[in-house]
N, C-alpha and C positions, 0 to 999 in steps of 0.2 A: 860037560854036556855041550852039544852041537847046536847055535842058532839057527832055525830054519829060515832061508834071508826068501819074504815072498816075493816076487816081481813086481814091479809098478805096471799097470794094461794100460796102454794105447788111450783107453777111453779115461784113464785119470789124467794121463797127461795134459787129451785136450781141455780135461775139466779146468785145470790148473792153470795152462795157458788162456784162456777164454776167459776166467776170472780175475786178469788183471788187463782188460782193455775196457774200449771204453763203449764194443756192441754186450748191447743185453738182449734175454729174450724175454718170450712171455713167460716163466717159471718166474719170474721176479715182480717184484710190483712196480706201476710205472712211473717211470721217472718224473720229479718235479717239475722237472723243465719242459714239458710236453704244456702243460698251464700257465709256468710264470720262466719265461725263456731266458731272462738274465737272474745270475746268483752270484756267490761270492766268486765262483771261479772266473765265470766272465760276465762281471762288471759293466751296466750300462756307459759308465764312466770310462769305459777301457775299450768296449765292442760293440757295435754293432752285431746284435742275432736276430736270427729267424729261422723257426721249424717248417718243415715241408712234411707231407707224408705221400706213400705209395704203395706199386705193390710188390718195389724190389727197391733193394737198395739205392740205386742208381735213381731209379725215378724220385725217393723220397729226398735224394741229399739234390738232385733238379728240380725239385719244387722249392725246398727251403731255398737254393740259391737263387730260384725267382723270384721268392716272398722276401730274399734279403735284401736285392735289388732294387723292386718297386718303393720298398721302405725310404733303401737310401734316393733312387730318382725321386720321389716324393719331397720330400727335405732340402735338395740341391733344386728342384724347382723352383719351389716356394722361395729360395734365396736369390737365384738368377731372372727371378718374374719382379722383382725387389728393385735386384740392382739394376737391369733394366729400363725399369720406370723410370728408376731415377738416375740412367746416363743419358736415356734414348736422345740423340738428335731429332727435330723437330722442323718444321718450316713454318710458315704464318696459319700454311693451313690445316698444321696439328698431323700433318702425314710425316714419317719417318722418311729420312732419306740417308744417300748410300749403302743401304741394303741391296738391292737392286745390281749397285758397282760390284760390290764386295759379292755379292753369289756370283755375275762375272767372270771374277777373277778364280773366284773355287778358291775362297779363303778363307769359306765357310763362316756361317751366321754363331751365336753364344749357344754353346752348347756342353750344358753343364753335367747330362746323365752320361753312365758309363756301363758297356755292356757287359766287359767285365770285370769284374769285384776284383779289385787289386787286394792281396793278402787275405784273401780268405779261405779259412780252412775247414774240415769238419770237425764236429768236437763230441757228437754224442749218435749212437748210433740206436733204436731201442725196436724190437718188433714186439708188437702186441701179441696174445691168445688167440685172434684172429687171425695170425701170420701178414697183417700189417703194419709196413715199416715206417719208422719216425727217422727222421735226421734232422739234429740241431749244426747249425751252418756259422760261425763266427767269421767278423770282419775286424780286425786289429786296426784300431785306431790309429795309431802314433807309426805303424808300419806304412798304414794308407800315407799317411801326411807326409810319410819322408819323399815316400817315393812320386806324389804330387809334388812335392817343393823340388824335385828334380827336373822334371816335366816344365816348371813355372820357370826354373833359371835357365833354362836353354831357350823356351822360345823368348826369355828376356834380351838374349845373350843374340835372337836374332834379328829383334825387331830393333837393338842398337846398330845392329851392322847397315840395316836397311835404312835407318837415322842420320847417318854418318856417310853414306849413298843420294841422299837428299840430300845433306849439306856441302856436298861439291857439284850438286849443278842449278844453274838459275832460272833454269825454264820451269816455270809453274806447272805444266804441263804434265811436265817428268815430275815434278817434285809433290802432284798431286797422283799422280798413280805408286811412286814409293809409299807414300803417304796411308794411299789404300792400303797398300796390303801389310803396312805396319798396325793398320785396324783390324787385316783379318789377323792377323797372329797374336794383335789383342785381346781381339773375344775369344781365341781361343786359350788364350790365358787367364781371361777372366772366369771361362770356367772350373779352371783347377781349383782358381784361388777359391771358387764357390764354394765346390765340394770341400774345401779344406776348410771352410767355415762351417759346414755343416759335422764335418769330424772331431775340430775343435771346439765349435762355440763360439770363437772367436772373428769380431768385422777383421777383413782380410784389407788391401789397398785398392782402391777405384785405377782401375788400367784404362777402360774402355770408353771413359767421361773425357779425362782432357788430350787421349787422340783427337776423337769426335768434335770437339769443340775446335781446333787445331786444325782441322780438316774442314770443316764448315767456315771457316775465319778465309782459307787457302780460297776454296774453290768459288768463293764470292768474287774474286778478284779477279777470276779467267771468265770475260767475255769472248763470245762465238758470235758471229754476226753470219747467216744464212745466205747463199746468193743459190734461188731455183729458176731452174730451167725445164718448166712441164708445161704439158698442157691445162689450158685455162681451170678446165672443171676438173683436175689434180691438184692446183697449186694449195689450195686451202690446208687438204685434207694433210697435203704430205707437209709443208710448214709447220703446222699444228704436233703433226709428230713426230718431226723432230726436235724441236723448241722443247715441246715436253721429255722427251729424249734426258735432253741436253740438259734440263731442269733439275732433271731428275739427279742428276750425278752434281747438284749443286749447283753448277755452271749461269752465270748470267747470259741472256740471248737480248741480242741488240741490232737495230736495222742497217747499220754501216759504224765503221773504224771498231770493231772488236780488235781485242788482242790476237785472235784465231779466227782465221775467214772456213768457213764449210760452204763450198761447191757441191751443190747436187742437181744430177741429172737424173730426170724421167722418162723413159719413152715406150711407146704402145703399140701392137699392130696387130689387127685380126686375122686371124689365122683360117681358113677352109680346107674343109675335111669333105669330101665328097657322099654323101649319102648321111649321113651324121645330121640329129636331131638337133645337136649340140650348136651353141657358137663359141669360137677360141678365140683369147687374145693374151699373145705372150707381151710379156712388159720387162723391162730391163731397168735396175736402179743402178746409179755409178754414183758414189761418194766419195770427197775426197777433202780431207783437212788437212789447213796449213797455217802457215803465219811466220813472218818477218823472210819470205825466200826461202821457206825453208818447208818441205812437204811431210806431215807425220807420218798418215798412215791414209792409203786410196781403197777402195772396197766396189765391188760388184757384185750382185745377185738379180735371179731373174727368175721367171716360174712360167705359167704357161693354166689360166685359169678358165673355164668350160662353166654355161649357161645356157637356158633352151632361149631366151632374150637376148639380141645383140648389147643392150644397154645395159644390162645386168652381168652379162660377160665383162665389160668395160669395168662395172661400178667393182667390180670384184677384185679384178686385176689390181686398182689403185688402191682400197681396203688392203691385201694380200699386201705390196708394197709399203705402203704407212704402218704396217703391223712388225711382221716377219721380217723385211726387208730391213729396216729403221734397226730392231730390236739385235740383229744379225748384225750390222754394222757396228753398232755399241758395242758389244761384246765382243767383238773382234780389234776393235781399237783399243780398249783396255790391256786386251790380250796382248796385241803386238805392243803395245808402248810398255809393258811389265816386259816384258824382253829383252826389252833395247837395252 
């Protein structure tokens, strides 16, 4: 007798194929994990999860991976708000200092979140009877951690170089702007090591404490002594902001024999515009730091400030200069002395 062999159709195949992944639809009931997101398969012990939902795939596995995210930036907060308290440099008057240098330099401040989810994959895909899509979104633990401990031994591997860059030259000067930016490369390894405590569990090493400390110790030791040359009703204001300037970056400021003399020049002149309500007066700053014969770094900037008052066009011009001017110079001396 003859078997009659019937065809497998199209639509069994996909039946067949479909039922060994890991999207469902509404014919099924839904899945546990839409309520309690970790189970045996993924381990809060092992993963970081979080479901999203939408109204297509793509949006639902985009939403879990920004509810997985806020979770984990949540957690690496709360760890880097920690360790911060408790590395931050301080001065008498409880303000932090060398933040200021270090954004600068653009060697960026502690920054522990990450925008994107290293090792994360998707793990469950489910639509509802309402044709509304779930996605469970997993973060591999022990994957994240490798590849942060990789991240951590490079910029280790560069803040020795820039260690080893400091200990062949004598000038404080140079030895406190390496200095800086072995802090920024710091924080920014302090932030791996965060997040790798928030993956582990586990206190990670203080990086960004005995730079900071090492750094305040340095720049105690570099006096700047001001020599201005402005007009009377300038000198105050621009003194004032540079001193705190200079303060700010740590630096002691002193009336004569500093380690580093700072020359600054002021000058002012009104300006007329014919029919103009206005009154102008452009001003020019010239700065220039030195010490032992030897010139760092000179700077110039100038603007050109407008008021319906002559004496308020003035007052302006010299605010604008103490502000903009001062703050421009800073940041360019850092710059150029990270160069050198």
């Amino acid at each position: 007798m003859r078997r009659t062999v019937v065809p497998i159709t199209l639509s069994l195949l996909l039946l067949l194929l479909l039922s060994g992944c890991a999207t469902s639809t509404g014919t099924t009931s839904p899945p546990s994990w839409l309520d309690r997101p970790y189970d045996k398969s993924y381990s809060e012990a092992e993963y970081l999860v979080a479901v999203g939902s939408g109204s297509t795939r793509e949006q639902a596995v985009d939403a879990a991976r920004s509810a997985l995210s806020q979770i984990f930036k949540s957690e690496v907060r709360s760890v880097t708000e920690l360790t911060t308290y408790s590395t931050s440099t301080t001065d008498e008057a409880g303000q932090s200092t060398f933040t200021q240098a270090a954004e600068m330099l653009e060697m960026g401040r502690v920054s522990s979140t990450t925008d994107a989810l290293i090792a994360s994959e998707v793990a469950n895909v489910y639509t509802d009877p309402l044709a509304r899509v779930h996605a469970r979104v997993v973060m591999n633990r022990a994957k994240s951690v490798e590849l942060y401990r990789g991240e951590v031994q490079q910029l280790a591997l560069q803040r020795s170089a820039l260690r080893t860059r400091r200990l062949m030259t004598g000038d404080r000067l140079a030895q406190y702007v390496l200095l800086l930016e072995e802090l920024g490369l710091g924080q920014i390894e302090q932030g791996f090591l965060d997040q790798i405590q928030v993956l582990t569990g586990k206190s990670q090493a203080q990086v960004v404490l005995p730079i900071s400390q090492e750094l305040r110790a340095l720049a105690s030791t570099i006096t700047v002594d001001i020599e201005l040359d402005a007009p009377e009703s300038a000198r105050a204001l621009l003194r004032a902001a540079f001193e705190a300037a200079l303060q700010g970056l740590g630096f002691a400021t002193v009336h004569d024999h500093g380690a580093y003399h700072l020359q600054v020049v002021y000058s002012a002149e009104e300006v007329v515009m014919e029919k103009s309500p206005y009154h102008y007066v452009r001003y020019n700053l010239n700065s220039q730091l030195g010490g032992d014969s030897i010139v760092y770094f000179s700077h110039s900037s100038g603007g050109r400030e407008a008021a319906l008052g002559s004496g308020e066009a003035w007052a302006r011009a010299q605010r604008t200069a103490a502000s903009d001017g001062v703050s421009e110079f800073l940041a360019r001396l850092l710059q150029d002395l990270a160069t050198q």
